[in-house]
N, C-alpha and C positions, 0 to 999 in steps of 0.2 A: 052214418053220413060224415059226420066229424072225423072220423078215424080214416076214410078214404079223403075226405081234403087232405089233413095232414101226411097222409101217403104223397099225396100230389104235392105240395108244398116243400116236403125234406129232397124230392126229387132234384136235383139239380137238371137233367136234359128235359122234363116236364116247365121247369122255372125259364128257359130258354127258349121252348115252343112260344108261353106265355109273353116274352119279350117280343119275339119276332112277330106276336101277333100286335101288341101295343104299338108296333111300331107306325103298323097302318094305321090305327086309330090318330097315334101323334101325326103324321104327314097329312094325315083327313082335317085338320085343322088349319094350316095353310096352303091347303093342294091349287093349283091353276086352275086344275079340272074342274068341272061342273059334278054340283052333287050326286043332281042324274043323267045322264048314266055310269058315268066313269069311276066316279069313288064308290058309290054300292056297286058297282060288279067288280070292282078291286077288290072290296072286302069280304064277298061273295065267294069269291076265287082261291081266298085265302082261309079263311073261316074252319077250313078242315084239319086247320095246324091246334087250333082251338076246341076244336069236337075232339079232336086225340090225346088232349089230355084227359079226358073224360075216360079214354079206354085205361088207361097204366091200372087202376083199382081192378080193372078187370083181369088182366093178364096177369097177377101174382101168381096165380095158381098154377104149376108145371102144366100140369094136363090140358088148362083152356090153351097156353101156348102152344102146345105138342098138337090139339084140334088147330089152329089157328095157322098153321105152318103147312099141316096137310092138308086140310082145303085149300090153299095157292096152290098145294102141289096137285091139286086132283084138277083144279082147275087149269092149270096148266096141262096136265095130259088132256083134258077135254079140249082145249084150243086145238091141240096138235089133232085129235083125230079128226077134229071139226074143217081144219085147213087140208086133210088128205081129203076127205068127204068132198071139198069143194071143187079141187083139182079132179077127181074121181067124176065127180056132174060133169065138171066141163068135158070129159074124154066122151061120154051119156050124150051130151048135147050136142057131140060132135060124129055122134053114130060110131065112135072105135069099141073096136073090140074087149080095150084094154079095161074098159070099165072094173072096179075095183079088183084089178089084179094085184095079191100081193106084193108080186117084184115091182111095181110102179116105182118104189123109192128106186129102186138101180135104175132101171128105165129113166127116169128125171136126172139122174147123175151122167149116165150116159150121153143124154141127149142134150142138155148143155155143155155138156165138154167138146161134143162133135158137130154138132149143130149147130151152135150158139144161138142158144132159147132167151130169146128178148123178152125181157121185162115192159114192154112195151104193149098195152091193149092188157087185155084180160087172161089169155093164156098161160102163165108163169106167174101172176099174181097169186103168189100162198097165203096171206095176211086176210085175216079174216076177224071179224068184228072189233077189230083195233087197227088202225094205219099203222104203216110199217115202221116208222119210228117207236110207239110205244111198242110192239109185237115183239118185237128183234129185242127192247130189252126185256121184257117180260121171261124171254125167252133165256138170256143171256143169267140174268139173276136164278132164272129157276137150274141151268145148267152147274152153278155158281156152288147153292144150297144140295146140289145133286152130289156134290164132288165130296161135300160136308159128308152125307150120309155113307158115302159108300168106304169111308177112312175110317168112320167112326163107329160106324153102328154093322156091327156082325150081321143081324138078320137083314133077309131081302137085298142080300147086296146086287149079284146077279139082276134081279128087277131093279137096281139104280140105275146099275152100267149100261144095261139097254134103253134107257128111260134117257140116259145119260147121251150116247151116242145118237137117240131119234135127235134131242135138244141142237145138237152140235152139228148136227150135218142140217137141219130144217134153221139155223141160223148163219151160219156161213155156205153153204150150198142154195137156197131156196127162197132167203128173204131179201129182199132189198134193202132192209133199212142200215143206212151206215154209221148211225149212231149206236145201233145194236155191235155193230163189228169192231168198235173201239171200246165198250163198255167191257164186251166180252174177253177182249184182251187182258184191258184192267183187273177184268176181275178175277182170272185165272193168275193174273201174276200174284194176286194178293194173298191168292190163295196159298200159295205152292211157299210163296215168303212166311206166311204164318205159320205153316205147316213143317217145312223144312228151314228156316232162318234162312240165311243168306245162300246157301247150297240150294234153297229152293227156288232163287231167284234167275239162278244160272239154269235150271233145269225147265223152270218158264218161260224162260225166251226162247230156249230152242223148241219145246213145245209147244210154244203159239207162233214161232216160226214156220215150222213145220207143217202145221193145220192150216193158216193162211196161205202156205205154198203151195200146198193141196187144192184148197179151194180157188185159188187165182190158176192153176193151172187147169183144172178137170168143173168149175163152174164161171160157166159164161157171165151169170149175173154178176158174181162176187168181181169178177173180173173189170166187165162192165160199170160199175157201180166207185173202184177202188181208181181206175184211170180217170171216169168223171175228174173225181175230187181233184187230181193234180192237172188235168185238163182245165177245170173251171179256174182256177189259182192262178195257175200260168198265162190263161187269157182272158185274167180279170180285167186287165186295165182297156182293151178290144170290146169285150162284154159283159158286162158284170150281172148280167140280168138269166142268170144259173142259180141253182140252191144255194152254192156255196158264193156265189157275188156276190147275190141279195144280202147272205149273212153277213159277209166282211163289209159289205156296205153299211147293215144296221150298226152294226159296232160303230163302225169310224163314224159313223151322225151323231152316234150315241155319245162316243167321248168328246164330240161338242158342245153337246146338251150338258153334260155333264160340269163341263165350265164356266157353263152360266151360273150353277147353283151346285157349286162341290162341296158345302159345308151340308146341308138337310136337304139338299135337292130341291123337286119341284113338286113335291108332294104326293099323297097316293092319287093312283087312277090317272095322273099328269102325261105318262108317256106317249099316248095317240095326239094327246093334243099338242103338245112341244116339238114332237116330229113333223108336222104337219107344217107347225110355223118356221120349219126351216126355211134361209133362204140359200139357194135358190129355191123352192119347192122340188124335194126327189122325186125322181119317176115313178117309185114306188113307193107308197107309204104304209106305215105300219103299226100295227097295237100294242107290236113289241118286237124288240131286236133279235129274238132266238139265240140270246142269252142271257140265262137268269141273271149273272150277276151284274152286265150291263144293265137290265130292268131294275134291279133294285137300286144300282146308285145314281142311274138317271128321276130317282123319283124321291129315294131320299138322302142321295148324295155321302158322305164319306160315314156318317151314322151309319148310314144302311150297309155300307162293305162291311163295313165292322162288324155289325150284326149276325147277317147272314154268313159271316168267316164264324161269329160264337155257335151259330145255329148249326154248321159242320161240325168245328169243333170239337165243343163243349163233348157232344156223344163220342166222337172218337177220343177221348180220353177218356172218359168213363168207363169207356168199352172195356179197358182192361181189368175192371173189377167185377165183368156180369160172366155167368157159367158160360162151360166152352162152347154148345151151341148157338147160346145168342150173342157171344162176342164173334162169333162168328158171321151169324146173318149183320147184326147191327155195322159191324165195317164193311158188310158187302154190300149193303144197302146206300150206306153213306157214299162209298168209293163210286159206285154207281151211276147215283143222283149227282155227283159233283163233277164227273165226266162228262154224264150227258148236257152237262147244265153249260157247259161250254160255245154248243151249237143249240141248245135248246133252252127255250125256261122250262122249267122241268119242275117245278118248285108250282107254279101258275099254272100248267098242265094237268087236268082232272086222271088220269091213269097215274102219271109219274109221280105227284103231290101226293094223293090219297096213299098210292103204295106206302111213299120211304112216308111217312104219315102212321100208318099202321104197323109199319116192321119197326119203326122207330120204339111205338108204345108198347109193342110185343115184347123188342127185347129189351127195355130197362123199367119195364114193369120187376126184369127178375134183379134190378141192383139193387143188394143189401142196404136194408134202411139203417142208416145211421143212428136211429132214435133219439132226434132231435140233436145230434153232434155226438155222442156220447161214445162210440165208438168208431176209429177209425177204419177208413173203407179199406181194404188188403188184396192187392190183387191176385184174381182168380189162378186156379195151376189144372195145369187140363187134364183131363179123368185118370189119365197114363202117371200123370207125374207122382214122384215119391215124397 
């Protein structure tokens, strides 16, 4: 037991989890909010950043991580069969014929592009036991760790690249969520830069140019889904009562609330009730502005940016001391969560939290312990390098 504390303790991104959880604790002593319910279901919400330090002693071992990486991946192929299954009922329930025909993937490519298959009602809804904001990234990260394998690891490549290609057309052709479609951007660019330095950066933007041209021209939804967002923008100030209004609304309340209390905020669990006491009262009120980092510094003001920048941070520099696959999930994970955390809190979200939560302790369970300072950490060189 001694010997995994002090594992947890020499950790530095384990030491940073810890912070970011004290943090709530320290705002739980001056918060606005009332004890219950708003600061325990703050701390509630949060508490998983804390259980995750508990895993780093677990995942030393190669093997628990190499288990730990492919169950996401098995679980991810189980969503994906789980969402044609659904689509497959509905054609069932609709007496067609097509019921589990293999070509159904072309068939749905088809028929958005020439149709224009609404995401509207239940008929084109693919997301299944996750809404389409988490789905899309689940999906987006697993496409992400796909791209890992198939570069790196000889066996089973072929089973990546179709695993790979289902991932990429069931996230830009088939899901709504638009957070998935910016995450997935990011994270291919990230990829191709790690991969290939700067020559890879030029080779991902026409790559994800490309894939988006695709989907905006041959999938109705993607389509649908990417005009919104410059539709709701453009007629924000007519209507702001769209996903994207609502958001840009919470923010700009947000960095009001913000002004009241920019040094420690308004404490945990504070944000439903500080929104509320806006005046004039908004039309819509909220328990959180669908964005993490707006949430944190409305609650504990420039502390809290601060924080939550170490709580990115801290792990992406680390990153470059842990072996090549988990510097590799570890910045996809982070690059991620900090995209999505723009339009979402994603941090305070039970799917998005727990993940980068768990891929966080996965991958710097494997940085080299310094044994109490004594040797310095040396960045890693990727299996290839001389």
């Amino acid at each position: 037991l001694r010997e995994k504390f002090n594992l947890i303790i020499r950790n530095p991104v384990a030491l940073v989890f810890l912070l970011f959880c004290a943090l709530f604790l320290f705002g739980a002593l001056y918060s606005t909010a009332p004890w219950q319910p708003d600061i325990l279901l703050t701390l509630r919400k949060y508490d998983k950043f804390l259980f995750a330090v508990l895993f780093f002693p677990l995942f030393t071992e190669e093997r628990w991580r190499n288990y730990a990486i492919n169950a996401f991946m098995i679980a991810i192929l189980a969503l994906l069969i789980a969402s044609y299954f659904k689509v497959n009922l509905y054609y069932w329930s609709a007496g067609s014929a097509q019921v589990f025909n293999p070509g159904i993937m072309f068939d749905f490519l088809i028929s958005f592009g020439a149709s224009g298959g609404s995401h509207d009602g239940s008929t084109w809804i693919i997301e299944i036991f996750k809404p389409s904001i988490e789905f899309n990234f689940l999906m987006s990260f697993a496409a992400y760790l796909c791209l890992f394998k198939i570069t790196s690891i000889g066996r089973y490549r072929l089973m990546w690249i179709i695993f790979l290609i289902s991932i990429v057309y069931t996230v830009l052709f088939r899901s709504i969520g638009r957070s998935g479609y910016f995450v997935f951007g990011g994270l291919m660019i990230l990829f191709f830069v790690q991969k290939f330095r700067w020559r890879g950066l030029f080779l991902a933007i026409i790559g994800v140019a490309l894939l988006f041209g695709l989907a905006f021209n041959f999938s109705s939804t993607f389509k649908q889904r990417v005009n919104a967002i410059f539709s709701d923008v453009k007629e924000y100030h007519k209507n702001d009562m769209t996903s994207v209004g609502l958001r840009m609304t919470f923010v700009k309340n947000s960095i009001g609330l913000i002004k009241k209390h920019p040094i420690f905020g308004a404490g945990t669990g504070s944000f439903a009730k500080e929104y509320a006491a806006i005046e004039p009262t908004p039309s819509v009120l909220a328990n959180n502005p669908h964005n993490e980092y707006a949430y944190i510094t409305v609650q504990f003001g420039i502390l809290g940016l601060v924080i939550i920048l170490l709580f990115f941070g801290v792990p992406i520099w680390y990153s470059q001391y842990l072996p090549e696959e988990q510097k590799y999930l570890a910045r996809g994970v982070i690059l991620g969560i900090m995209l999505g955390s723009l339009a979402n809190s994603w941090l305070l979200d039970v799917t998005s939290g727990h993940l980068y939560a768990y891929f966080i302790a996965l991958a710097f369970a494997a940085l080299p312990d310094r044994d109490g300072g004594s040797r310095r950490l040396k960045p890693a060189l990727p299996k290839n390098a001389s």
